[in-house]
C-alpha atoms as a printed R data frame, in Angstrom:
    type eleno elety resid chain resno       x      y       z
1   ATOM     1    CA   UNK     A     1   0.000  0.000   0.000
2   ATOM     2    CA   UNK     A     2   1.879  3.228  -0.966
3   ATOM     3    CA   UNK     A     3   1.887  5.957   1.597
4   ATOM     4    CA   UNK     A     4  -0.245  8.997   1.225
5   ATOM     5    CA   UNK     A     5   2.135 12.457   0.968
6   ATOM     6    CA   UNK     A     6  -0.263 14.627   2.407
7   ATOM     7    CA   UNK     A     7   2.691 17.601   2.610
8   ATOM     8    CA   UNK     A     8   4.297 16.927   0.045
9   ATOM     9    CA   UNK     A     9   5.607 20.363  -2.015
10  ATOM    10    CA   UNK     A    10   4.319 21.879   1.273
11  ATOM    11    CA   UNK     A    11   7.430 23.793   1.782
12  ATOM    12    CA   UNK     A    12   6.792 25.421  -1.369
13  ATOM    13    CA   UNK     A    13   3.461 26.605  -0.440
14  ATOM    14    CA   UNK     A    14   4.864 28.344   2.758
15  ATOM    15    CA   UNK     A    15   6.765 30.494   0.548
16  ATOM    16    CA   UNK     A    16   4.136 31.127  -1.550
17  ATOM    17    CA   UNK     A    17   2.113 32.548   1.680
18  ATOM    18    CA   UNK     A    18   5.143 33.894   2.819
19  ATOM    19    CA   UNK     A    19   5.633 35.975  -0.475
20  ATOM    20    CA   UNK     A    20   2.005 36.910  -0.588
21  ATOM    21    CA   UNK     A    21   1.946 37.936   2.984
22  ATOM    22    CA   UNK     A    22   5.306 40.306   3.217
23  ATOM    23    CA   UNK     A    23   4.145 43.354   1.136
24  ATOM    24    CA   UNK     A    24   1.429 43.916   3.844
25  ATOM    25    CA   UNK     A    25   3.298 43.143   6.512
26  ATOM    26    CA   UNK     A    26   5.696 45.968   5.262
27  ATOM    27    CA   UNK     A    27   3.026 47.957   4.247
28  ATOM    28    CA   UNK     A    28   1.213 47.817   7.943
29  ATOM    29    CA   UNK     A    29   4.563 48.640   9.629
30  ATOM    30    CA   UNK     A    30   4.974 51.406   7.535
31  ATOM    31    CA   UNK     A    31   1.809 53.269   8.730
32  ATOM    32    CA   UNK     A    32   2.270 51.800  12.394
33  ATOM    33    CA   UNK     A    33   5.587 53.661  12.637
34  ATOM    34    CA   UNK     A    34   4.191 56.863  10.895
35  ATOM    35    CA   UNK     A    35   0.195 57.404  10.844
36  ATOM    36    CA   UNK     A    36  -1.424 54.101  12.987
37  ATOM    37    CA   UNK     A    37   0.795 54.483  17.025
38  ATOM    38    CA   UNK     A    38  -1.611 51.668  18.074
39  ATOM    39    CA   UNK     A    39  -1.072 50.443  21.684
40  ATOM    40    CA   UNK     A    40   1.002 47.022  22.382
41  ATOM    41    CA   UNK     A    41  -2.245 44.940  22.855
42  ATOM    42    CA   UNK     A    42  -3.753 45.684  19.653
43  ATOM    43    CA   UNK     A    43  -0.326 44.729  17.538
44  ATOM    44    CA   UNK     A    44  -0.474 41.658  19.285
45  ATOM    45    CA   UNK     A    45  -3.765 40.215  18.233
46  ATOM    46    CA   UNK     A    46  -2.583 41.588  14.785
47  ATOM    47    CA   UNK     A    47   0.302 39.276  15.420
48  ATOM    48    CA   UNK     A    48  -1.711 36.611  16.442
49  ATOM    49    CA   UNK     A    49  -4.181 37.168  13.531
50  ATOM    50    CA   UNK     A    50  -1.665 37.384  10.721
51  ATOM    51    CA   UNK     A    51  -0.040 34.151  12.127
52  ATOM    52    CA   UNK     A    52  -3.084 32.306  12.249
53  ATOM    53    CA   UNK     A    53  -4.186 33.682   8.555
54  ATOM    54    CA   UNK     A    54  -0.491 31.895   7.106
55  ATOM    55    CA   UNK     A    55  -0.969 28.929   8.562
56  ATOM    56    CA   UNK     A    56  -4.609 28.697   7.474
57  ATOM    57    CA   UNK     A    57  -3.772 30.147   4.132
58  ATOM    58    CA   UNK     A    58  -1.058 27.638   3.330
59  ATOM    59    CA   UNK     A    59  -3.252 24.278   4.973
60  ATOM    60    CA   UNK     A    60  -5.745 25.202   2.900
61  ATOM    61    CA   UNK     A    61  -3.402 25.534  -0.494
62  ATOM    62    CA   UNK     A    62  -2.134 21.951   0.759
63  ATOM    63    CA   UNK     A    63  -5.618 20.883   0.757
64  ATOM    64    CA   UNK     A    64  -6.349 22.150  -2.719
65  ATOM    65    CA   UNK     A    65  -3.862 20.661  -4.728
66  ATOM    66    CA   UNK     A    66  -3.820 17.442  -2.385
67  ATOM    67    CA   UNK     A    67  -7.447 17.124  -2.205
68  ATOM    68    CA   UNK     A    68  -9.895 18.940  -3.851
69  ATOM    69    CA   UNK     A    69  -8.469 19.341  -7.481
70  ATOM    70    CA   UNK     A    70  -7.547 15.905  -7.561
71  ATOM    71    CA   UNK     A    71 -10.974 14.592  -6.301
72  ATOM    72    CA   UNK     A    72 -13.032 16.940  -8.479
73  ATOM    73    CA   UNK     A    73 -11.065 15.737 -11.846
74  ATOM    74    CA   UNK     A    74 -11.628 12.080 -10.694
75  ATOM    75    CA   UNK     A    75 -15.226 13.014 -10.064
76  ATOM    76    CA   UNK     A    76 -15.909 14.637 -13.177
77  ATOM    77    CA   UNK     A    77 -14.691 12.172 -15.307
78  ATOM    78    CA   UNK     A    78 -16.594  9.125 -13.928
79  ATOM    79    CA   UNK     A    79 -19.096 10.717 -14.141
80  ATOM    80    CA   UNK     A    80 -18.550 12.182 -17.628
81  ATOM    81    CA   UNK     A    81 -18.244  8.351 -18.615
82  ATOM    82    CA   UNK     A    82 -21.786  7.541 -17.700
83  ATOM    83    CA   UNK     A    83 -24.390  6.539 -20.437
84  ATOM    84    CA   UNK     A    84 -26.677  8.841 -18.817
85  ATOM    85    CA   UNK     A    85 -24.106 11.601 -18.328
86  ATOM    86    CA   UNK     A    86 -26.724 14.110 -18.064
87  ATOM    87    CA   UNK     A    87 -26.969 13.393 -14.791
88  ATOM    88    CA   UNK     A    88 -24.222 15.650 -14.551
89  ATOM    89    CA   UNK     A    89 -26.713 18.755 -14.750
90  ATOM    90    CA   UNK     A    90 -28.722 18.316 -11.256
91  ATOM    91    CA   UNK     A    91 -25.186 16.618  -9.556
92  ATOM    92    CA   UNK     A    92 -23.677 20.098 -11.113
93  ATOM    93    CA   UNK     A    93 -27.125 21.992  -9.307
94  ATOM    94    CA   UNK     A    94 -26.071 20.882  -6.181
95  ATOM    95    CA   UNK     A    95 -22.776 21.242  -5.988
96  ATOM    96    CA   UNK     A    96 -22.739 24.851  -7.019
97  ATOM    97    CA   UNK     A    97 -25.466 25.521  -4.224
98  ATOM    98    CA   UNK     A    98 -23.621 23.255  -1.501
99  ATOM    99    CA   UNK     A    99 -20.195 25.287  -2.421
100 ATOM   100    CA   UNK     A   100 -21.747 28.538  -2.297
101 ATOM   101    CA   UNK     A   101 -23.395 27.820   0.802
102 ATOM   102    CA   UNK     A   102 -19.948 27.123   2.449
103 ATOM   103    CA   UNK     A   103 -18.046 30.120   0.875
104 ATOM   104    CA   UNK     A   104 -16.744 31.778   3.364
105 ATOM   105    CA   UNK     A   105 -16.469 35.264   2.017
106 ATOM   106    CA   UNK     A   106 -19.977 34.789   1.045
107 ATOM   107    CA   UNK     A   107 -20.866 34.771   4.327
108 ATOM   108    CA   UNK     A   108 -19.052 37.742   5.032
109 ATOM   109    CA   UNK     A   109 -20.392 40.035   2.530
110 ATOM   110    CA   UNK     A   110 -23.982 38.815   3.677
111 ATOM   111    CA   UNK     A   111 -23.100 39.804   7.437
112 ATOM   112    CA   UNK     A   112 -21.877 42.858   6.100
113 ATOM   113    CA   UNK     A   113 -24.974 43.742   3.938
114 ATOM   114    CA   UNK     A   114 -27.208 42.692   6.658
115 ATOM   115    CA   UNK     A   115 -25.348 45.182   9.366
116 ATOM   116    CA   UNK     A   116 -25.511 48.041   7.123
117 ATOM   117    CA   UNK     A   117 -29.047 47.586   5.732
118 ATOM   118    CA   UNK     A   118 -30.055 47.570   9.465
119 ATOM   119    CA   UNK     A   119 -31.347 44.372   8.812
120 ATOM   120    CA   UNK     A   120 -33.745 45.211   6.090
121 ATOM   121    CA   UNK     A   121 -31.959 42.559   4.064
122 ATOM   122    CA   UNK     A   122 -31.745 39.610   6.040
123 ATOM   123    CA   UNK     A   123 -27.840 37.431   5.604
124 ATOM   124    CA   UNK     A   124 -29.754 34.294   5.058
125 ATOM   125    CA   UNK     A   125 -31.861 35.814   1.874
126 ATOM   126    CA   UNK     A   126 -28.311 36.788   0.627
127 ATOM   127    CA   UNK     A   127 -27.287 33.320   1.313
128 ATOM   128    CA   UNK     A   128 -29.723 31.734   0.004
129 ATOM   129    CA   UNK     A   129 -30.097 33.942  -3.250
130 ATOM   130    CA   UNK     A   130 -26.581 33.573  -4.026
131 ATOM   131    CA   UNK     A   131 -26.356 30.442  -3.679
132 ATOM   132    CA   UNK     A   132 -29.434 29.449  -6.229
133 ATOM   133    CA   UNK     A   133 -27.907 31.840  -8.116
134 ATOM   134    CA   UNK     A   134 -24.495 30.130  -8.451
135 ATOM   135    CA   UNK     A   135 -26.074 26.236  -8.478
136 ATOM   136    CA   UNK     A   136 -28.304 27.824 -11.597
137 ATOM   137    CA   UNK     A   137 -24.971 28.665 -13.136
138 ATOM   138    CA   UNK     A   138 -22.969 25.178 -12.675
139 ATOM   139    CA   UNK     A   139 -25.792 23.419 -14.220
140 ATOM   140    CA   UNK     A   140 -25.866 25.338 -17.550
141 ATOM   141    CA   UNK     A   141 -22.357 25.171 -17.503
142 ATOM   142    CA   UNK     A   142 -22.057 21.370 -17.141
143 ATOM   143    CA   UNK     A   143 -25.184 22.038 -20.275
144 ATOM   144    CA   UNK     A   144 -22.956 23.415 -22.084
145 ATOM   145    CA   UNK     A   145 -19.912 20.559 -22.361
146 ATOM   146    CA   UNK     A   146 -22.330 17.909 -22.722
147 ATOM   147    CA   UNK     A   147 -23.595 19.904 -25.985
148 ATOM   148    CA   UNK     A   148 -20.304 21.376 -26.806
149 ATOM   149    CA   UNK     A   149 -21.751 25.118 -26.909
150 ATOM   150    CA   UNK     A   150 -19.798 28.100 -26.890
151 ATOM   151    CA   UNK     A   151 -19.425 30.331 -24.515
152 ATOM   152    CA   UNK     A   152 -20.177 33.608 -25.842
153 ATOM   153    CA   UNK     A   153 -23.809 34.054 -26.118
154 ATOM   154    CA   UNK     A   154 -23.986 32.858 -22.671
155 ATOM   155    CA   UNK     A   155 -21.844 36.061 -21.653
156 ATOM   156    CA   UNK     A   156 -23.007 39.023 -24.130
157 ATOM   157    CA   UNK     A   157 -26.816 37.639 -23.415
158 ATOM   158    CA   UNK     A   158 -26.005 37.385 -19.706
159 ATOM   159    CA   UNK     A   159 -24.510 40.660 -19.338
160 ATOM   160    CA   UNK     A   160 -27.058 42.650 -20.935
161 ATOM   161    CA   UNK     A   161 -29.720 41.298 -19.041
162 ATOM   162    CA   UNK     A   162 -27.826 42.583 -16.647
163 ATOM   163    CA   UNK     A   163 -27.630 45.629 -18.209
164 ATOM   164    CA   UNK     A   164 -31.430 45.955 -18.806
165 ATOM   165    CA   UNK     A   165 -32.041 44.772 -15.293
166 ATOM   166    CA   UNK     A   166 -29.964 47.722 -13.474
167 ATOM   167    CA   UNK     A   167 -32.314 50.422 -15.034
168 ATOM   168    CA   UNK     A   168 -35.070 48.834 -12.968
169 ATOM   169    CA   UNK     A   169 -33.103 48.133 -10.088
170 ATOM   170    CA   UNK     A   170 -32.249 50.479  -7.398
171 ATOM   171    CA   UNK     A   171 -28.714 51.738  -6.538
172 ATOM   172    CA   UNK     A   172 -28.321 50.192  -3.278
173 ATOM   173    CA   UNK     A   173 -28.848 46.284  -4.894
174 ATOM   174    CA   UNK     A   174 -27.050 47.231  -7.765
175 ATOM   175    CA   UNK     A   175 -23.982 47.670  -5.783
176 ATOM   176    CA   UNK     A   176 -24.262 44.662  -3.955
177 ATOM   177    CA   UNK     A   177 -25.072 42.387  -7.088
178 ATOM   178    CA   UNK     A   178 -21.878 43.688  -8.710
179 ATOM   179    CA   UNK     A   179 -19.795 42.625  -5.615
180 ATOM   180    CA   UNK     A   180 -21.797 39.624  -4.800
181 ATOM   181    CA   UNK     A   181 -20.520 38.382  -8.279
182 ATOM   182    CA   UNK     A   182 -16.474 38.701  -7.331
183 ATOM   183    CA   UNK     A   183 -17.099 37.022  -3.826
184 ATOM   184    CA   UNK     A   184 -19.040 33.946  -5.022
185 ATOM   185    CA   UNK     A   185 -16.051 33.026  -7.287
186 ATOM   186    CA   UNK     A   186 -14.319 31.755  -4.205
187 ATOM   187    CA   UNK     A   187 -11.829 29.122  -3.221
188 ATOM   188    CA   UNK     A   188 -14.561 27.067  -2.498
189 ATOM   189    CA   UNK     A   189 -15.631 27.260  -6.339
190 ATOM   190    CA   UNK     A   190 -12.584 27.756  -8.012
191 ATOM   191    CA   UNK     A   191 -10.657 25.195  -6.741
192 ATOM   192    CA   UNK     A   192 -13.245 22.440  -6.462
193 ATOM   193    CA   UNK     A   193 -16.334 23.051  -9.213
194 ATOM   194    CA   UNK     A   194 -13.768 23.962 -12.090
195 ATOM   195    CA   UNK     A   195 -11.790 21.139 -11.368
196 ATOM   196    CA   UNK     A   196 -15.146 19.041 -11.740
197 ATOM   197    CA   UNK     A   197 -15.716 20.817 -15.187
198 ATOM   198    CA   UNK     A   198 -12.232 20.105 -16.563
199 ATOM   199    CA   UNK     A   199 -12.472 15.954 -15.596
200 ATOM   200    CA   UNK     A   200 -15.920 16.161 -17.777
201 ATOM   201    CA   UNK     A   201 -14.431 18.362 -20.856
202 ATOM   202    CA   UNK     A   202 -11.116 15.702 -20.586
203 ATOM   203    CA   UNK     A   203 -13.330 12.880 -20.365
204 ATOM   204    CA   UNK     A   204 -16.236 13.514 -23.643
205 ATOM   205    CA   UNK     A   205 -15.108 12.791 -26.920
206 ATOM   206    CA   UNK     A   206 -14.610 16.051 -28.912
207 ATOM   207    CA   UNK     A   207 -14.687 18.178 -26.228
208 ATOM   208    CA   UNK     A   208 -11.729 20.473 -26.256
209 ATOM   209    CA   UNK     A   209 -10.441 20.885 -22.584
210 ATOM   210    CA   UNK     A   210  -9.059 25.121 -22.904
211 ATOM   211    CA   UNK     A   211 -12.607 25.334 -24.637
212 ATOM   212    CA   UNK     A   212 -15.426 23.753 -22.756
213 ATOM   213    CA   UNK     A   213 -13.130 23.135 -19.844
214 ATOM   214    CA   UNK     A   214 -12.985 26.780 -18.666
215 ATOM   215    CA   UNK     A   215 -15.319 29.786 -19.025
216 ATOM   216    CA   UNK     A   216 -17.385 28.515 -15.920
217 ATOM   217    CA   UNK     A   217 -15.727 30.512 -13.811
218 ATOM   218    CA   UNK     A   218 -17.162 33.514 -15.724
219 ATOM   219    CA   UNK     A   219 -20.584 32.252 -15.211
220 ATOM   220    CA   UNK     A   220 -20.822 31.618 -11.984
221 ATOM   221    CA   UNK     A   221 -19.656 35.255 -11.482
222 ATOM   222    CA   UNK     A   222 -22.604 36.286 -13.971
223 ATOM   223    CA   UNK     A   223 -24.802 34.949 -11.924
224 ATOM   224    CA   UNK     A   224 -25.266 36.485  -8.561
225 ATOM   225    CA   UNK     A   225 -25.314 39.394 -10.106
226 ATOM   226    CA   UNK     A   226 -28.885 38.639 -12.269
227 ATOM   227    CA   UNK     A   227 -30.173 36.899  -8.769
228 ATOM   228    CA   UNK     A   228 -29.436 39.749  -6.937
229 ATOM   229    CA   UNK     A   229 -30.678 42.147  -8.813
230 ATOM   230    CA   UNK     A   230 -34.223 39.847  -9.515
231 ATOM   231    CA   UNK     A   231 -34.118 40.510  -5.403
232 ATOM   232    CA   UNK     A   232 -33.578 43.845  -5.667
233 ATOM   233    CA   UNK     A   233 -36.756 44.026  -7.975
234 ATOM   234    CA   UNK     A   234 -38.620 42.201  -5.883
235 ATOM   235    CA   UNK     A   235 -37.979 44.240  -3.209
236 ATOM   236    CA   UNK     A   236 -39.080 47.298  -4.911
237 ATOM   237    CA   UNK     A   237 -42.238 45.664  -6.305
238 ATOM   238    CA   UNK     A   238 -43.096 44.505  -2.459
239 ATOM   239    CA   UNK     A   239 -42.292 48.279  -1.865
240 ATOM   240    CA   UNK     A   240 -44.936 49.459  -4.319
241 ATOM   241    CA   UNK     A   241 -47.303 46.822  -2.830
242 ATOM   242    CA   UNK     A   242 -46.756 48.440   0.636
243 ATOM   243    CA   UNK     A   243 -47.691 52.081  -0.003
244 ATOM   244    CA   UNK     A   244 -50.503 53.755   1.639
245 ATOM   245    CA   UNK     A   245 -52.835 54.086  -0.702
246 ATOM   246    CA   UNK     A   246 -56.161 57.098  -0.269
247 ATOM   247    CA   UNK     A   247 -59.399 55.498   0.392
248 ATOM   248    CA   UNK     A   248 -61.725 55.131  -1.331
249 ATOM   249    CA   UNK     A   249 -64.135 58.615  -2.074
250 ATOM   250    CA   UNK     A   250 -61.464 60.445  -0.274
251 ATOM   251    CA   UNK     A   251 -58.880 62.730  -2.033
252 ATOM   252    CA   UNK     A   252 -55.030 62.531  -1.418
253 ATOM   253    CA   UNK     A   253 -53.802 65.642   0.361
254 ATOM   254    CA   UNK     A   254 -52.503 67.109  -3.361
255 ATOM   255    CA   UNK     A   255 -55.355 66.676  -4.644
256 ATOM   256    CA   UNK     A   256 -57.853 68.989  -1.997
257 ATOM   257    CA   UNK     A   257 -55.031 71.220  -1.844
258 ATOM   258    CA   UNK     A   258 -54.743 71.577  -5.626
259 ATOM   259    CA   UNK     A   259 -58.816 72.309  -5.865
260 ATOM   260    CA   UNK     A   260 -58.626 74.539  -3.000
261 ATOM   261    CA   UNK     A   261 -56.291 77.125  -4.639
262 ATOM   262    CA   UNK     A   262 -58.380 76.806  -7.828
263 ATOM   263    CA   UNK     A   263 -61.566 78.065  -6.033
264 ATOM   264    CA   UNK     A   264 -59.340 80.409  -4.397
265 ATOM   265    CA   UNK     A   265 -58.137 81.424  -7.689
266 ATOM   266    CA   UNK     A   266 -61.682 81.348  -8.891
């Protein structure tokens, strides 16, 4: 039975992290000594935090390329080989929605919409939106391999819906669509999902793996920005709903002000 390297090419990664990490190490010193003067404590649980973000950073790189791209290419090719292979378009459903669901900066940007919306949008509609949103997106993007489509008139048609859709929409869920789109292409995504995409392309016959391969990537950033904005809409059409509305036989307050200057005028 051959042994599992589970770290192997770890040291690599550490300098990888290291690298990645140093500019704002420097960077944060630089202001500390000149602009920041925070007290002793607080450096320390900046200490403490920036340690703690390396070692996660580089476990979790481990995990990716020991793990998770390996896995998803196996999975994606079995079950690319399947007669039915079109099972691949509800298995590619759920994973988007199950991935998204455990994104981590997902969940931060839903926190952070829900704290400054006062609560008026709620982190688990975010959560859940998104993540529809994304699962919508892997399955027409395992659609497209098994048909061999390309990818453009997904994107030009996508985008100017999206287009189209921001006229209606109001500035507040516009802005969050249009970051809810970077923050769903997470590690969580990237790292597993498109490694699921490339076993399929590797695995059908005719299927070019730079062409049908990749491109999801771009999709599933498409789409939390439609399904947030379809929120935002129905939002504002819940909003309309809402209004106070003048009873019946009784005029708004324009309108007896409006006839009272007329007899006045009269």
């Amino acid at each position: 039975m051959s042994e599992i390297k589970v770290f192997a090419g770890f040291s690599h990664i550490l300098l990888e992290v290291a690298a990645a990490l140093l500019p704002l190490l420097v960077l944060f010193i630089f202001f500390q000594l000149i602009y920041l003067k925070m007290p002793v404590y607080k450096l320390k649980q900046i200490g403490i935090g920036l340690v703690l973000a390396f070692a996660g950073l580089s476990l979790f790189l481990q995990g990716v390329y020991v793990g998770f791209l390996p896995v998803g290419q196996k999975m994606g090719t079995a079950l690319a080989s399947l007669s039915y292979n079109w099972i691949l378009i509800p298995i590619g459903f759920v994973l988007g929605f199950v991935a998204t669901f455990a994104e981590p900066a997902v969940r931060v940007l839903n926190y952070e919409v829900e704290k400054a919306s006062g609560g008026y949008i709620p982190q688990t509609l975010m959560l859940y939106t998104l993540s529809l949103g994304v699962a919508a997106s892997i399955a027409v993007s395992m659609t497209r391999i098994l048909l061999g489509l390309s990818l453009w008139p997904f994107i030009i048609i996508g985008y100017a819906t999206v287009l189209i859709m921001t006229r209606f929409s109001t500035r507040t869920f516009t802005a969050i669509a249009f970051d809810s789109g970077g923050v769903a292409t997470g590690p969580m995504t990237v790292t597993f999902i498109s490694a699921v995409a490339l076993g399929v392309a590797t695995t059908l016959e005719g299927r070019d793996p730079l062409l049908e391969g990749f491109g999801m990537i771009s999709l599933v950033a498409l789409a939390p920005i439609l399904s947030v904005l379809v929120l935002g809409l129905l939002y504002g059409r819940k909003e309309r709903e809402n209004e106070p509305k003048p009873a019946d036989g009784l005029r708004a307050p324009d309108d007896h002000r409006q006839q009272r200057d007329g007899q006045e005028s009269g």
